[in-house]
C-alpha positions in Angstrom: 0.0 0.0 0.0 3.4 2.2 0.7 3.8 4.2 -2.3 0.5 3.8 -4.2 -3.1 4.7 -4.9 -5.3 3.3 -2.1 -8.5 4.2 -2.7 -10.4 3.6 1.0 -13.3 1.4 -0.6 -14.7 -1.5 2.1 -12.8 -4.3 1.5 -9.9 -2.3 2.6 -11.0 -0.7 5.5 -11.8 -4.6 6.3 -8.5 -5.5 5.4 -6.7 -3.0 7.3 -8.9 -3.7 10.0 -8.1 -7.4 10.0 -4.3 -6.8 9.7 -4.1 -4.0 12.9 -6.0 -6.1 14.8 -3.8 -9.7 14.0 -0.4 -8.1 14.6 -1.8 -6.9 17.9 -2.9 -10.4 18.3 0.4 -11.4 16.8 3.1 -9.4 19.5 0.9 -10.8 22.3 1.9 -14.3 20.7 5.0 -13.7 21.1 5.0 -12.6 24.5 3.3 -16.0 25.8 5.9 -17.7 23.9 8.4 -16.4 26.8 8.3 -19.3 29.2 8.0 -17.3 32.3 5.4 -15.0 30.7 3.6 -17.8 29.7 3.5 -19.0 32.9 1.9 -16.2 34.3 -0.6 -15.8 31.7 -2.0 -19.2 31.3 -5.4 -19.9 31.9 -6.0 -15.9 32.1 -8.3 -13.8 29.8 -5.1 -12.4 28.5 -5.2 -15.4 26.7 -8.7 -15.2 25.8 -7.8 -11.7 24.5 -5.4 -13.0 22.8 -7.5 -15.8 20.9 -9.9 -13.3 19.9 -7.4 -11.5 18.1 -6.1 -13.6 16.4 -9.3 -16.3 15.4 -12.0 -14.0 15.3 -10.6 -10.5 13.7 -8.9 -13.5 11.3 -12.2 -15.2 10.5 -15.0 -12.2 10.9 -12.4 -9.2 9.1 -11.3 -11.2 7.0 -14.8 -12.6 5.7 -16.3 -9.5 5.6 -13.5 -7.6 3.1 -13.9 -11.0 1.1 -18.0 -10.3 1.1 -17.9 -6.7 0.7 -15.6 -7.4 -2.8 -17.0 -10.1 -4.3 -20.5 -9.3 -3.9 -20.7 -6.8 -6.8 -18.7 -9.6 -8.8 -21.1 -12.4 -7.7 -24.4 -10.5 -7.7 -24.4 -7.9 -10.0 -24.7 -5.3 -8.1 -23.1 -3.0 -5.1 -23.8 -3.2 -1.7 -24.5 0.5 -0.6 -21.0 2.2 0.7 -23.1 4.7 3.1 -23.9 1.5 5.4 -21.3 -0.7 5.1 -18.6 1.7 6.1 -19.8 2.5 9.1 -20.5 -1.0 9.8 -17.1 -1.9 9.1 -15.5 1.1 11.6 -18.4 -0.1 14.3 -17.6 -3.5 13.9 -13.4 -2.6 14.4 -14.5 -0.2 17.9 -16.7 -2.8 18.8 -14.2 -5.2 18.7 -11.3 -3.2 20.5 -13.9 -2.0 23.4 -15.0 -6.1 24.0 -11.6 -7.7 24.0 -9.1 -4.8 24.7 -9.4 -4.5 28.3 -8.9 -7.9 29.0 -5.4 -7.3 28.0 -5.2 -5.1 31.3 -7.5 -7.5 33.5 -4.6 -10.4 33.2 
């Protein structure tokens, strides 16, 4: 995307979405993978958090951009962008607010 024309349509709002939300999910993979971190953290809802971002923003965002941009191709015709971009950017707050602060409960 460095370098060149994004144009903001829905499928990439879901795709950025989904890619913010794995690497989040990604660096607190890595932190369980230090044994005495790990430790600490199992059986917590940081690991639930954890889960969450990385299965479900990996199955719902990642769904969603692949809905949004093939239902024109499949159908025929557009899905309206004055809906589905909100939906998307509630969806992605939605998310954060839910699973967020159980980062900070653990």
């Amino acid at each position: 995307m460095y370098g060149g024309r994004v144009r903001f349509t829905v499928p990439v709002l879901w795709s950025i979405g989904f890619m913010v939300t794995f690497v989040i999910g990604g660096m607190t993979g890595v932190l369980q993978a230090v044994p005495p971190a790990s430790f600490q953290l199992h059986n917590s809802v940081f690991l639930i958090a954890h889960f969450h971002n990385v299965s479900s923003a990996g199955v719902v965002f990642g769904a969603m951009a692949g809905y949004n941009y093939w239902f024109p191709k499949a159908f025929g015709f557009a899905l309206d962008e004055r809906w589905a971009e909100p939906r998307s950017g509630g969806w992605l707050i939605g998310f954060y607010l839910a699973f967020m602060p159980l980062y900070l409960v653990a």
